[in-house]
N, C-alpha and C positions, 0 to 999 in steps of 0.2 A: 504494500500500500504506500503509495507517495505521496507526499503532502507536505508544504513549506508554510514556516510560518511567517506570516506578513504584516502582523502586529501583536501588541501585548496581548497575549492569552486569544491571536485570533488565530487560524489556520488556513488553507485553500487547497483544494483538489482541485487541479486545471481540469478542465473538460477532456476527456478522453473516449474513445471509442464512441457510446451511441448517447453520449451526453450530448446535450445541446446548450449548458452552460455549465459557469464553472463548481464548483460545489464548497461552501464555506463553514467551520464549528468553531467554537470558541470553547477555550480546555487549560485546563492547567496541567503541570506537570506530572499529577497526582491523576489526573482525568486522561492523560494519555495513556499513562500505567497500566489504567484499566481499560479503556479502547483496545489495549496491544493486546492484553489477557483476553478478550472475547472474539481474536484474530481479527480482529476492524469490521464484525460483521455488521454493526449499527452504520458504519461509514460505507458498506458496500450496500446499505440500503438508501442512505442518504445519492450516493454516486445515481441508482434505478431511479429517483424522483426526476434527476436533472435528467432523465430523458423523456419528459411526459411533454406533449407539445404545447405550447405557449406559456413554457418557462418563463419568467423573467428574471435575468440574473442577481444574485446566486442563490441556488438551492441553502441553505440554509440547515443548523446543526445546532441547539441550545448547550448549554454546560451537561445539563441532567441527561443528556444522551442516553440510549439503550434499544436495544431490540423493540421494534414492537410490530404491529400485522403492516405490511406494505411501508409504509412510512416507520424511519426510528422516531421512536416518542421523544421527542424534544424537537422538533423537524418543522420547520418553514417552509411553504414557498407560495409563492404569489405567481399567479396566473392571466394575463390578457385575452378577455373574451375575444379582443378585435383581432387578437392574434391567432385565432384558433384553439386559445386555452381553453383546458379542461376541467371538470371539475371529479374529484376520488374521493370516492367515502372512506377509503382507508388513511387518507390522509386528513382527517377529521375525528377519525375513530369510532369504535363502537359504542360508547359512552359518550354520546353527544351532548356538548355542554360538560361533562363533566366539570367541576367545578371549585372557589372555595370564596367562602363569605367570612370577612372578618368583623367580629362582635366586639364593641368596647365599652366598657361601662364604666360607675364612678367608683367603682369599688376596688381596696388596696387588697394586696396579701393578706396581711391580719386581720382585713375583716371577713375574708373571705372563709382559712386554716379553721377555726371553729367548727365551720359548718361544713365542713370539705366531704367527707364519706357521705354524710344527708343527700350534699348536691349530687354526691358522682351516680346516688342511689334511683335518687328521681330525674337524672338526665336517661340514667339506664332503662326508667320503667316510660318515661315520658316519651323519647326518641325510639323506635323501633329501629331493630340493626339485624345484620346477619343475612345468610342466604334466602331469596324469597321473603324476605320480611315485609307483613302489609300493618297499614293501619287498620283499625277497628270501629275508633270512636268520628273519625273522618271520611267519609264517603263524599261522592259526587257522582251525579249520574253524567249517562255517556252523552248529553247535549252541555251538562256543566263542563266535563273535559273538553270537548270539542271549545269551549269558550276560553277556558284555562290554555289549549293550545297554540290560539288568535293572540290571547294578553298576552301571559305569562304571568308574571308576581306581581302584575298592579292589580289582576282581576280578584285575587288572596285579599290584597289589603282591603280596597271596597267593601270586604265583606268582613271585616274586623281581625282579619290575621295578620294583624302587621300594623307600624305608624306610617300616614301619608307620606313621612319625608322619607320613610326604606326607599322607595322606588328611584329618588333620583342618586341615589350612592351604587346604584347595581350599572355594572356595566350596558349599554345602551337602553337604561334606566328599565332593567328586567323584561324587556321584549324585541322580538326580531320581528319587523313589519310585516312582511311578506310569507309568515308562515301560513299554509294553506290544510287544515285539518283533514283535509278528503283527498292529501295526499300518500297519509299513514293509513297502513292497512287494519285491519279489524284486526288480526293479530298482535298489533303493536299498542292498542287497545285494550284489547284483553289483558295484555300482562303488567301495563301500565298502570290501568284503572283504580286496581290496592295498593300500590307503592307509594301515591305521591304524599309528600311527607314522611317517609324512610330514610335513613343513612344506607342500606345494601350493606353487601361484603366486600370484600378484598381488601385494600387502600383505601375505603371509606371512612373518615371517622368524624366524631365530634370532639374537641378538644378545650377545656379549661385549662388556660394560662396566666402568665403573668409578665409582663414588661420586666427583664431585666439587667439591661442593656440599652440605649439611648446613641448613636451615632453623629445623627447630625438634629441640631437643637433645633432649630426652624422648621423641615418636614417634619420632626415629630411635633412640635406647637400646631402646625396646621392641619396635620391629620389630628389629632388631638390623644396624644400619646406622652403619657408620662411614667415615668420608673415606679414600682411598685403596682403597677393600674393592671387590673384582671381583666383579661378578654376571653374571646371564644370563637374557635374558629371553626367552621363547619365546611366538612370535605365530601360532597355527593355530585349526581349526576341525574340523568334522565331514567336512571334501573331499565329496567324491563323492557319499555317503549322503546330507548332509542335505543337500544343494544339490536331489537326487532328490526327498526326503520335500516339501520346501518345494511344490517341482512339482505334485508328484502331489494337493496338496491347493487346492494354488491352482487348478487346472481343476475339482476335486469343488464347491468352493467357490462359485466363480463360476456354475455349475450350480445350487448351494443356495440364494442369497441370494434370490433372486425370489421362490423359494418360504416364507421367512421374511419378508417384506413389506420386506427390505432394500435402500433404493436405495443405489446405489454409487456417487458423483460424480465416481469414476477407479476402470476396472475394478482396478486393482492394489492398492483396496482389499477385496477379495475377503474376505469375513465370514462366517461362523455362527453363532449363539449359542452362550454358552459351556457352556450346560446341553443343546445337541440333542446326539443322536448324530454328526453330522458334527463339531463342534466337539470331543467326548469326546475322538473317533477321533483328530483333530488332536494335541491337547493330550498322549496317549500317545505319536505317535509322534515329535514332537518333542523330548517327555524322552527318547525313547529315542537318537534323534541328539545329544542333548545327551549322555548319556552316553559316548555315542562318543567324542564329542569331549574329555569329560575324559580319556578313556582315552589318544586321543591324544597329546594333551598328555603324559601321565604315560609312556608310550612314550619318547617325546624326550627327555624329562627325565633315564631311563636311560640313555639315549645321548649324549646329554651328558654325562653324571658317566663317562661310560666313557672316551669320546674325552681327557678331563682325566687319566684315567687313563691311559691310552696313549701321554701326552705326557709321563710322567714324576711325578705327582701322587698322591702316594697319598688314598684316600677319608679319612685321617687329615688329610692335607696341604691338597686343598680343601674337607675340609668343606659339600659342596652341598646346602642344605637349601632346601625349598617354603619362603620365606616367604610368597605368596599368590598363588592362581591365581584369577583372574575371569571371568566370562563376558562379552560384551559384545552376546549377539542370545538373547534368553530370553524368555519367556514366564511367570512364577510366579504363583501366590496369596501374598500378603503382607496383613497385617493395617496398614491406613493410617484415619487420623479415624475411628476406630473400627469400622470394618467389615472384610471379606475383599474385597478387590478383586484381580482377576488382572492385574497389571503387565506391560507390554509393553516392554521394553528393545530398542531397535534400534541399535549400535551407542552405546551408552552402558551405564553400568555403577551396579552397585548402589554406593554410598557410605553407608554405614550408618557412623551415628553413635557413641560412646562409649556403654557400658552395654548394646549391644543384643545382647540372647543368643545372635543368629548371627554375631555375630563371636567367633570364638579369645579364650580367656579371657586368654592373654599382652596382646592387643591392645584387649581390650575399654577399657582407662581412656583409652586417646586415639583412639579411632573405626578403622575397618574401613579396613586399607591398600587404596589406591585406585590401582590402575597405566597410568600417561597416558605411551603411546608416541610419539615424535615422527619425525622421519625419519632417513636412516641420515648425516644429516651434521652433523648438532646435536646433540640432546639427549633426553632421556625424562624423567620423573619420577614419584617414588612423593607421593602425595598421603596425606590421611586423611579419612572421612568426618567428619561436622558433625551434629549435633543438627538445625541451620539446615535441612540441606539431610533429614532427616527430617518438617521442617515444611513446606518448599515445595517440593520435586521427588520424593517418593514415595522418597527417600532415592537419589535417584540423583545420576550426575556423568557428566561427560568420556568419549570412551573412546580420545582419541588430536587427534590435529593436526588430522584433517581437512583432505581432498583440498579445492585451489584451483584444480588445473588438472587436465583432462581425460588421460588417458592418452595421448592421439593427440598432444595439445599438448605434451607432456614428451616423446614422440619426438622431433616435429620440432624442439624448441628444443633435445633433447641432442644432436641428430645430426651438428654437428659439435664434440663434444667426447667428450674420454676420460675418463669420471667414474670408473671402478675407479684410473687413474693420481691424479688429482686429488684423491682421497681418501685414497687410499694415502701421497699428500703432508704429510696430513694426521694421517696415524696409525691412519688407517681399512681396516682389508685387506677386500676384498668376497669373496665365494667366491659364483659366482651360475650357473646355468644356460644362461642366452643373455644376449646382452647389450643385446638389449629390454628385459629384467627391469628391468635395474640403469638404463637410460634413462628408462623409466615410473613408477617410484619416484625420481626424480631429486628431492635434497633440497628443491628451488623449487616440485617441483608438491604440496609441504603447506603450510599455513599454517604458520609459527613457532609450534610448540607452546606456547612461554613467552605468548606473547600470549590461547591457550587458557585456558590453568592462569591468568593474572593476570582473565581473565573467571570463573572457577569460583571461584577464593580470594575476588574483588572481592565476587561474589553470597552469596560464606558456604557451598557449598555444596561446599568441599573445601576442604584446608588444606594449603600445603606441605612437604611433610617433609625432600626430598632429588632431589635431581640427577644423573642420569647419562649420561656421556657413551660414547660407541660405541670399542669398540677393534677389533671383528671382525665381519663383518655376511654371516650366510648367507644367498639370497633365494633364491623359487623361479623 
């Protein structure tokens, strides 16, 4: 694998063979270690992106790099409809929207430590988790979802799940305009219908924290972040729906490409133009699972501020308010070098610079909070987008640690240890479903997030604001 480096912590693959531009990650030393350990297979998928047609240079490669279906998860790339660009569901993911919302309140450590097991008790009983996990006490019927798929989380708050200002702190103020409900199948439906309002399994989780750490004093003033101050940060997706939606297009798709003269150098790059009808179809019901997924999110968010409530907190006392919710597996049009190009985020997230009109006018003078989750036995941190990183990543960054180890290998390396005890040693109370869960998320099978973020800061392409550490960790 060749590859030179062309700035601090940046790198480039020249175009070679049936690339049609050049291909670019940003890595630290510590980050290439582990590239060279998985033989560059994340970089020989990034290489497949830069031959989808109407590229726009360069393919693109986050810090949290890793395997994932068609596209490595940390992956960019930005597409020109007028060029014949395409639009892949694999490079969006199967967890459309996946997600993370960060919560902050008025509340310190000590006043929190009291009530610590209570809260971690009624976040576990309040937020449903784990595999196929539905809610009970929240239904909607299938013309309420169909409405839920058009909104997203503003149509929640109208109905009292949520305060009117949530909606303008969520990324494109919790809705994608153009989602079309009747373009998700009744299958995606069905398995949707009980979830919304879950955390799921895997990587899902909900997380009580604590600011403890402060980098730079003004973004944290203007997000409104201070040392000691407890947040909560919530980590879900679309569940069921858009894992469905992602399906049902990726087999349309793989069916369509031949007939658009598209070769696919790994079928899991599955493509259609972003101007056919199949590609439309996609692109609807994608927003439409994305809205899901805000809604999601904005569900929990409720139940969270309840369980706070239940523990003794009045909504005067923790003050829980959205400071930013992000998406991290999107698809949008974005205006970049002067044109409209449709952006591909797979497990990375937007970083929009200071001044840019989509970000919250509180936050606009220091760039769009950027939220970099790490594992449940270190650390997390709020970032800020970069001017820099409007220049050379399509205003994108990070979207977390980034798995190092396979799930099956975090089994067997936790399998004789008790990590809910070892944590709990620690200050850490786990509330988890099986205790699989808590083995396969085991803090060793991520990268040290801080090694992440010091690759994102080094490249320019995020800025650090602040630090958080885990006091309560729900997983599915």
């Amino acid at each position: 694998m060749f590859f030179e480096k062309i700035a601090p912590y940046t790198y480039r693959i020249p175009r070679q063979g049936k690339m049609r531009v050049d291909a670019v990650f940003f890595a630290s030393e510590a980050i290439l270690k582990d590239l060279e350990a998985e033989n560059y297979a994340s970089l020989q998928q990034l290489m497949n992106v830069a031959t989808l047609p109407g590229i726009v240079e360069p393919a693109l490669a986050m810090p949290d790099i890793h395997w994932g279906y068609g596209f490595p998860i940390g992956g960019v790339a930005a597409f020109d409809p007028e060029e014949g660009g395409v639009v892949s569901p694999g490079g969006v993911g199967f967890d459309i929207n996946c997600g993370v919302r960060l919560l902050a309140s008025h509340l310190t450590l000590e006043d929190l430590l009291p009530r610590q097991k209570e809260l971690a008790d009624a976040l576990y009983r309040l937020v449903p988790s784990g595999v196929g996990s539905e809610r009970r006490d929240v239904r909607f019927s299938k013309r309420e979802l169909k409405e839920i798929l058009k909104e997203g989380a503003g149509w929640l708050v109208k109905r009292g799940y949520g305060y009117p200002e949530d909606v303008r702190f969520i990324e494109s103020q919790g809705r994608l305009p153009w989602a079309n409900p009747d373009k998700v199948s009744e299958r995606a439906f069905e398995r949707g219908a009980p979830q919304i309002g879950t955390l799921g399994s895997g990587n899902h989780f909900l997380e009580v924290q604590y600011v403890d750490e402060v980098y730079d004093e003004e973004a944290a003033e203007a997000f409104g972040l201070f040392r000691g101050q407890v947040t909560v940060l919530i980590h879900t997706g679309s569940r069921g729906l858009g894992h469905q939606v992602c399906q049902d297009y990726v087999e349309r798709f793989l069916k369509a490409a031949p007939r658009y003269g598209i070769e696919l150098v790994d079928k899991q790059l599955a493509a259609a133009p972003i101007k056919s009808p199949e590609g439309q179809d996609y692109l609807q019901a994608m927003a439409a699972a994305a809205n899901f997924a805000f809604a999601n999110r904005q569900l929990i968010a409720h139940f969270v501020r309840e369980a706070f409530e239940k523990v003794g907190f009045t909504p005067r006392d923790h003050g829980l308010r959205v400071l930013y919710d992000l998406a991290h597996n999107n698809a949008k049009f974005e205006e970049h070098g002067g044109r409209r190009v449709l952006v591909h985020r797979k497990g990375a997230t937007r970083a929009f610079g200071p001044s840019h009109p989509e970000v919250p006018e509180e936050y606009r003078r220091v760039g769009q909070p950027v939220l970099v989750p790490g594992d449940m036995g270190r650390y997390s941190y709020v970032l800020a987008g970069t001017e820099k990183a409007m220049a050379v990543s399509f205003g994108s960054s990070c979207h977390g640690a980034g798995r190092k180890m396979s799930r099956h290998q975090a089994k067997k390396v936790a399998r004789e240890r008790n990590l809910v005890k070892e944590l709990a040693e620690k200050g850490i109370l786990v509330r988890a479903a099986t205790r699989a869960t808590v083995d396969e998320e085991m803090p060793e099978a991520y990268k040290d997030v801080s090694l992440v973020v010091e690759a994102v800061e080094g490249a320019g392409i995020g800025k650090k604001v602040a630090r958080l550490r885990p006091l309560i960790v729900v997983k599915g």
